[in-house]
Every structure is written in structure tokens, then in C-alpha cells.
C-alpha beads as a LAMMPS data file, in Angstrom:
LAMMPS data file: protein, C-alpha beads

226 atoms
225 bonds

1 atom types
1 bond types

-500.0 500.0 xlo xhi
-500.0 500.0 ylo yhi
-500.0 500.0 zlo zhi

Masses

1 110.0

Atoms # bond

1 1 1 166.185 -289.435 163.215
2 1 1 165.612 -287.963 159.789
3 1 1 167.996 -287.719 156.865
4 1 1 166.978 -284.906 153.470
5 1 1 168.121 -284.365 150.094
6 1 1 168.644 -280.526 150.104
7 1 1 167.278 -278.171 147.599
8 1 1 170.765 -276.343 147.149
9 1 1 172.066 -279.941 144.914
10 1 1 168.909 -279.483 142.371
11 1 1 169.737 -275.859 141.673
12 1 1 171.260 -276.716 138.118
13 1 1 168.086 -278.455 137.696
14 1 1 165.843 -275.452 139.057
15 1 1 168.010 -273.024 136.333
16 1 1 167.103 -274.725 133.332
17 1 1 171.621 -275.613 132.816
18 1 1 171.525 -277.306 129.386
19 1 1 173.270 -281.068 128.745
20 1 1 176.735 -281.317 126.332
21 1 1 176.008 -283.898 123.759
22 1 1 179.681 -284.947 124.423
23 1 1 179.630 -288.615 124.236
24 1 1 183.304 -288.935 125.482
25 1 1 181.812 -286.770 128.927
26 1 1 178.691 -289.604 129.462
27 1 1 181.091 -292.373 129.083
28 1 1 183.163 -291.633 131.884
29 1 1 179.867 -290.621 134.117
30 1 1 178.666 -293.582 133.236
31 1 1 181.863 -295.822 134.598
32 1 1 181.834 -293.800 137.683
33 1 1 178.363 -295.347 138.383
34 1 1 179.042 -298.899 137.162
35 1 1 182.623 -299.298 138.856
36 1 1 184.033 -298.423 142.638
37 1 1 187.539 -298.429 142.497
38 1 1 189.694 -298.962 145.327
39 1 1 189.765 -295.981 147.966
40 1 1 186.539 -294.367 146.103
41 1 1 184.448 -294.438 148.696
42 1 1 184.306 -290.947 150.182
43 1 1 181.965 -289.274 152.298
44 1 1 180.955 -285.762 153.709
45 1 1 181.700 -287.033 157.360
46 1 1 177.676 -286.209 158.146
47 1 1 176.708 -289.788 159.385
48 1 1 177.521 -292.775 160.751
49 1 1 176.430 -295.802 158.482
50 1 1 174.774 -298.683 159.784
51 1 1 171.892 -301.851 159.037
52 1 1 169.169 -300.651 157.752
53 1 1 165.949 -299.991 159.752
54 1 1 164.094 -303.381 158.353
55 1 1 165.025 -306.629 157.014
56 1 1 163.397 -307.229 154.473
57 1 1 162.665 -303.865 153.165
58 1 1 158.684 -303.529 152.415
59 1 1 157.331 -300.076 151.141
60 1 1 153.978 -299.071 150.779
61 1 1 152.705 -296.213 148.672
62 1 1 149.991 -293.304 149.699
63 1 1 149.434 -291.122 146.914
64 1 1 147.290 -288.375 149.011
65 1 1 148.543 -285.267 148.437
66 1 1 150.569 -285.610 145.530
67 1 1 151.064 -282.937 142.963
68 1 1 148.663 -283.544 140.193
69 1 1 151.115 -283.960 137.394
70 1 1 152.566 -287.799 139.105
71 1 1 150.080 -290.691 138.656
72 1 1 149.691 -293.195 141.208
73 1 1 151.208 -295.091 138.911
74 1 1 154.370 -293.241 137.769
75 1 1 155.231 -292.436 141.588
76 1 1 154.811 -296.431 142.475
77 1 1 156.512 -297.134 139.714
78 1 1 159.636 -295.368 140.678
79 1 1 159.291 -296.706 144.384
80 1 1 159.312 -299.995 142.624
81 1 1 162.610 -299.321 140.712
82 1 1 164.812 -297.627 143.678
83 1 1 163.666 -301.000 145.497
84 1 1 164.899 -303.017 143.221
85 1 1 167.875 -301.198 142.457
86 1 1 169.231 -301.208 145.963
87 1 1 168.482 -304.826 146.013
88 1 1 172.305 -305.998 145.416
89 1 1 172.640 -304.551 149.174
90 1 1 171.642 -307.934 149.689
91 1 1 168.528 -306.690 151.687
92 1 1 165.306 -307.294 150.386
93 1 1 163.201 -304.388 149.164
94 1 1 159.751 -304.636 147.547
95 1 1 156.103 -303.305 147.936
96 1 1 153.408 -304.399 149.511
97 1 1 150.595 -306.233 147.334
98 1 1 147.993 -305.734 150.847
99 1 1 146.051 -303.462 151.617
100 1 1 148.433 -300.433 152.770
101 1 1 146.813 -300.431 156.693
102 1 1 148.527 -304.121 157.006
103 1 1 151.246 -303.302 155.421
104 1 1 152.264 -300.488 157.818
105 1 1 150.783 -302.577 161.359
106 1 1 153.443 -304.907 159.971
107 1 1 156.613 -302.255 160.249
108 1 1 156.265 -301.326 156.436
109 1 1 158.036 -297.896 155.267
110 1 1 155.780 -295.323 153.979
111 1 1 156.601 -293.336 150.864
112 1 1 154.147 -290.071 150.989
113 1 1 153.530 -286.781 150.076
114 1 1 153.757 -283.839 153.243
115 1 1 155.210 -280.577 152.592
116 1 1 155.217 -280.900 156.753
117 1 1 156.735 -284.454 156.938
118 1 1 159.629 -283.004 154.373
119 1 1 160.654 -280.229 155.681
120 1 1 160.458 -278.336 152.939
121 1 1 162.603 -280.072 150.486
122 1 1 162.685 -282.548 147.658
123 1 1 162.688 -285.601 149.898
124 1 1 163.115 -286.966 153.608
125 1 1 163.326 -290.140 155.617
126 1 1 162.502 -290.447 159.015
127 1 1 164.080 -293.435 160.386
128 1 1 162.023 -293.379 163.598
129 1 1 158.641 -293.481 161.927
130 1 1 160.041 -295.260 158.319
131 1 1 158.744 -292.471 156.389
132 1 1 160.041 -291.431 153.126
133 1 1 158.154 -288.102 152.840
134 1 1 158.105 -286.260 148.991
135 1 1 157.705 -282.428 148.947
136 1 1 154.892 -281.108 146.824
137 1 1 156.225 -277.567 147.032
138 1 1 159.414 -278.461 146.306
139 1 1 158.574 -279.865 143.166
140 1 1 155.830 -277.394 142.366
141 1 1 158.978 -275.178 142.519
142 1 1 160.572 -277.611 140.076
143 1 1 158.014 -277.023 137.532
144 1 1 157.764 -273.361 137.703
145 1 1 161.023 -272.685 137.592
146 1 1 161.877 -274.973 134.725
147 1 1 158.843 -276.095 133.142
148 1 1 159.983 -278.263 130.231
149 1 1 162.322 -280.237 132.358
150 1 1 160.365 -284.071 133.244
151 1 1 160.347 -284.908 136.805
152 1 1 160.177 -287.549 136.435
153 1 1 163.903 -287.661 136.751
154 1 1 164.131 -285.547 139.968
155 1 1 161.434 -288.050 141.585
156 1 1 163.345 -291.333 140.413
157 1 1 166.771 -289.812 142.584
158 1 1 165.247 -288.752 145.672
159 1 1 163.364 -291.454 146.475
160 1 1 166.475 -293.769 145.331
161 1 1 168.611 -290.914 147.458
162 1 1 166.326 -291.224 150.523
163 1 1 165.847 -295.097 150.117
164 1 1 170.020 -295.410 150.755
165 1 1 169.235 -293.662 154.131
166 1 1 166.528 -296.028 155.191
167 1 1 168.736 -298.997 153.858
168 1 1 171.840 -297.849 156.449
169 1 1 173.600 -294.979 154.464
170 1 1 173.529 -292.366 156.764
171 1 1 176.437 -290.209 155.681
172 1 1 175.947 -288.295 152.538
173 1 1 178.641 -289.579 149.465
174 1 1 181.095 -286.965 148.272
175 1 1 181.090 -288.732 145.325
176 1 1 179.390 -286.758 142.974
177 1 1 177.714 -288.813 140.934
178 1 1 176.343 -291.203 143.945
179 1 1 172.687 -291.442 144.562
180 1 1 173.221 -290.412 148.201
181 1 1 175.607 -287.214 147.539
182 1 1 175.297 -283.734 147.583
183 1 1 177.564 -281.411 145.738
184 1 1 178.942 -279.317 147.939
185 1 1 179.324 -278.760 152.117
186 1 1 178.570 -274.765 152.134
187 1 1 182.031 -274.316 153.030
188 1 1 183.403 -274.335 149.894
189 1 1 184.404 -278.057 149.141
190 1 1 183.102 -279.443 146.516
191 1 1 182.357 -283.362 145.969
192 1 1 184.492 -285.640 143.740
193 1 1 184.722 -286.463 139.899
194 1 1 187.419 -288.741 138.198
195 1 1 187.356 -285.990 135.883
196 1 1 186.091 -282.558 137.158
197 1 1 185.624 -281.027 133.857
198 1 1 182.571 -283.121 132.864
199 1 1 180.413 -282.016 135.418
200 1 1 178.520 -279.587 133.634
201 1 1 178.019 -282.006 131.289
202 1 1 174.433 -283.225 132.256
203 1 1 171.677 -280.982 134.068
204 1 1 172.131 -283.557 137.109
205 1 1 175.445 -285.239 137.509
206 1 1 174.527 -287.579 140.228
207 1 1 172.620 -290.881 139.159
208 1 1 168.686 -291.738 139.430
209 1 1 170.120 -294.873 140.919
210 1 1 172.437 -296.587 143.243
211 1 1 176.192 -296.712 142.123
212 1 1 178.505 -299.439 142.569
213 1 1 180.227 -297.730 145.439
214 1 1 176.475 -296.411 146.804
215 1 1 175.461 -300.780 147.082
216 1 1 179.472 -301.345 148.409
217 1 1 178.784 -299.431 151.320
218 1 1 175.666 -300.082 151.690
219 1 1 176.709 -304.150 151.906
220 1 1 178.992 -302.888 154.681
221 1 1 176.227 -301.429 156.516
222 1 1 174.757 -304.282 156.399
223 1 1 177.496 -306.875 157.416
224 1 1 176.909 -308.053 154.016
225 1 1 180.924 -307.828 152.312
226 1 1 184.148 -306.672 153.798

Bonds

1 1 1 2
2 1 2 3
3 1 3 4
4 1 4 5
5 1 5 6
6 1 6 7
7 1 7 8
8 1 8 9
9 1 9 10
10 1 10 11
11 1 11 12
12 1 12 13
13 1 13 14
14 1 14 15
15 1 15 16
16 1 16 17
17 1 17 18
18 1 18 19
19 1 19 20
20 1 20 21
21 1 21 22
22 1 22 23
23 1 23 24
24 1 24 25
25 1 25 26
26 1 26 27
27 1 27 28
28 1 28 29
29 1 29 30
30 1 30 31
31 1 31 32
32 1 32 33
33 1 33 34
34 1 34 35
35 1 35 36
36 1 36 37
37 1 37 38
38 1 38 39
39 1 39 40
40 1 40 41
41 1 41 42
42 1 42 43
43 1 43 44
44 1 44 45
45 1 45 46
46 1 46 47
47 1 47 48
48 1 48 49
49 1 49 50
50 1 50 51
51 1 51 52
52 1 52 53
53 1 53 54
54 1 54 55
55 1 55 56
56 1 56 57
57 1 57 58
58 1 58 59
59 1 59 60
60 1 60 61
61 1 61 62
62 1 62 63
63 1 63 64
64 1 64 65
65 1 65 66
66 1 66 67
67 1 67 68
68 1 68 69
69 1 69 70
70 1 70 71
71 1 71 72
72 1 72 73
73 1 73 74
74 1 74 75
75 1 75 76
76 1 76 77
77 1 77 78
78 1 78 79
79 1 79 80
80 1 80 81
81 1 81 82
82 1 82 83
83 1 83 84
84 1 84 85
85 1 85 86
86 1 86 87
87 1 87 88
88 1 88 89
89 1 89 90
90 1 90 91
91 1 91 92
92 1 92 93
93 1 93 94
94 1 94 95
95 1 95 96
96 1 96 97
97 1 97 98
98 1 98 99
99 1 99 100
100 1 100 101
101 1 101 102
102 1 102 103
103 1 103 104
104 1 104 105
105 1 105 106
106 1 106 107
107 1 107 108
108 1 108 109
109 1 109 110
110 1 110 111
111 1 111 112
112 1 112 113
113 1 113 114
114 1 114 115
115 1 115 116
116 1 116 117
117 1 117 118
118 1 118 119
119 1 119 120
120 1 120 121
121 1 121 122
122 1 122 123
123 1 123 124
124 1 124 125
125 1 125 126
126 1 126 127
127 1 127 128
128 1 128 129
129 1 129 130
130 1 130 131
131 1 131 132
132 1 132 133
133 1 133 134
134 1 134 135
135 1 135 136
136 1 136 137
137 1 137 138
138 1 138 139
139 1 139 140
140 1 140 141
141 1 141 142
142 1 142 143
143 1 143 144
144 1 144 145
145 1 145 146
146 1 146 147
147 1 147 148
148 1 148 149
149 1 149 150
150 1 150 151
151 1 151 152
152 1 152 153
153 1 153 154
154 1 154 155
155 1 155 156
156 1 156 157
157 1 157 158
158 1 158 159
159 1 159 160
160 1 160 161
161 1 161 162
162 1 162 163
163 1 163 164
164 1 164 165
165 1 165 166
166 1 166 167
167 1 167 168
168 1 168 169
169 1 169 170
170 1 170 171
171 1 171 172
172 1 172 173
173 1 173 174
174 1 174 175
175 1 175 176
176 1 176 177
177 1 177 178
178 1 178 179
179 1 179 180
180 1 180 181
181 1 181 182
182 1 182 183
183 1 183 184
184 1 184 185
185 1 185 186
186 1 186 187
187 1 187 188
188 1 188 189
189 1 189 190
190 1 190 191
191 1 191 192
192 1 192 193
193 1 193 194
194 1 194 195
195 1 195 196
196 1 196 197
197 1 197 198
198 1 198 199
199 1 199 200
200 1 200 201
201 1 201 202
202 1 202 203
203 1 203 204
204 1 204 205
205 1 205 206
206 1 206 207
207 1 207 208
208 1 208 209
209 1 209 210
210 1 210 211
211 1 211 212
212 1 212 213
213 1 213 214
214 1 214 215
215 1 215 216
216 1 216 217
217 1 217 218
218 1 218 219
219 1 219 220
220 1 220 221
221 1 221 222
222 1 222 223
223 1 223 224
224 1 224 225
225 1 225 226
């Protein structure tokens, strides 16, 4: 079972869209991630949520293969932080400090690099084999098509996006600004803003990070809250 971030959501990246330095705009975007107010909690119907596929959560980095522009560093870094940030689930996530081969003999997930493993896109996780697979073309693509944007960006949501499915979030959010939504079903619905006028207001509306409602749900998973 496998769960992807499609490349259709990054487009606005991909085009270069400009940010609104309208302070008001960031405020509310901003609440939306910090706060899940009652009946929030939307999705696109895709998936079936449920625990997550290892308690505790240990990932284990292999940088083979990555595009030469992400350090070893900067990529484990940002495993490090999507960890840590889904860690009010109230699972445990963290990386291994062993050697990566005992990590994985021990049921560790495996954040790589395969243009194979991804299908193609951004990002996918493989439930079955506890992969997180990054695509190097798809962020070669990235950088050619909008050089001066850092990726840095892109990287920290996917791998915070494909974490959620790993950690039980198997339906996409139709929340907009949720880690684990996409924008639109290719049917013409579009996701959900408290205000729909600010979306243009940042290059990428949806957060780097777990939101409040992304962790609430993903506590449910888990058996974790109500």
C-alpha cells in the first residue's frame, strides 16, 4: 500500500506565483494551522485512517541518490523536524543513531531517494515496505522550472506530508493548508480556506508542518483522543 503527494498541488510552486506581503492574509493562514475548530476536519474521502505502521516511529536516512544540491545534512535535518513535529500524535518518532543496516533489521522506515520507488513525484510512502521514497526528477523539475525558489521548503512538506501517511493518515485533508492535503480532486472541487481569498497569498498555501487538525486526526488514528 503506497500513498503520494502529487505533482499537480506544487504547480504554483513550479510557475514561479509570487507571495502578497499582506500581513492581515498570513495571520489568518497562520491560525488555520495553529487551531482546529469544531467540524474542521475534512477530507477528500481517498482513505481510510488508521494506527500507524510502527510504534515508536524510527527513521533512518540513505542519502544515495540524492540530487546534488541537498546535503546529507539538510535532508536529515528535515527528517528530523517532520519527526518531531508529528510527535504530539502521541507516537514516538525519531532517527536512528545505529548504523542504518540495524536500524532497518529492526522494522525502521526508510527515507530515500528513487525516481522508481516514487513514482514519479515529489514524494511516496509505501506502507508495506516503510519507505518514504523522494523524487530526484521531480525536484530536478523544481529547480529548472523555478530556479530561485529554495527547496528547501518543498522537501520540509513532503516528507512531513508523507510522514502523516506512515503515522495513520491515509485520507488526503481537504483542508488546504494541512500538511496532508491536496488542492483540488480533478473534478473541479477545490479544498477549504476560512477565507478563500487569501490563497494566493503565499507560493504554497499548505504548511511545511503538521496542523492542529493534521495531529487531531492523527491522535484518532491512533486511539490516542476522542
Amino acid at each position: 500500500m503506497s500513498h503520494r503527494l502529487l505533482v499537480l498541488p506544487l504547480l504554483g510552486l513550479l510557475l514561479g506565483l509570487a507571495a502578497a506581503p499582506i500581513w492581515a492574509l498570513e495571520t489568518i493562514r497562520d491560525q488555520e494551522i495553529a487551531q482546529c475548530l469544531p467540524g474542521e476536519i475534512a477530507t477528500w474521502g481517498d482513505g481510510q485512517d488508521r494506527p500507524a505502521v510502527a510504534t515508536p516511529m524510527v527513521f533512518v536516512y540513505d542519502h544515495t541518490s540524492a540530487p546534488a544540491w541537498f546535503t546529507e545534512a539538510v535532508v536529515l535535518a528535515a527528517v528530523k523536524a517532520a519527526a518531531q513535529a508529528w510527535s504530539p500524535c502521541g507516537i514516538g518518532g525519531n532517527t536512528a543513531d545505529q548504523p542504518a543496516g540495524a536500524a532497518i533489521a529492526k522494522g525502521a522506515i526508510v527515507v530515500q531517494w528513487s525516481d522508481k520507488s516514487s513514482g514519479g513525484n515529489f514524494g511516496l510512502a509505501n506502507l508495506t515496505q516503510k519507505t518514504l521514497s523522494l523524487g530526484p526528477a521531480a525536484f530536478q523539475m523544481l529547480r529548472t522550472r523555478n530556479p530561485a525558489h529554495d527547496a528547501r521548503e518543498t522537501l520540509q512538506m513532503v516528507i512531513s506530508h508523507e510522514m502523516g501517511h506512515l503515522f495513520g493518515l491515509m485520507a488526503h485533508s481537504r483542508r488546504c493548508v494541512d500538511v496532508t492535503s491536496y488542492y483540488s480532486n480533478g473534478k473541479g472541487e477545490q479544498c477549504l480556506l476560512r477565507d478563500a481569498s487569501q490563497f494566493r497569498s503565499v507560493p504554497e498555501y499548505r504548511s511545511a508542518f503538521p496542523t492542529a487538525c493534521d495531529l487531531q486526526r492523527c491522535r484518532r488514528a491512533n486511539g490516542n483522543s476522542k
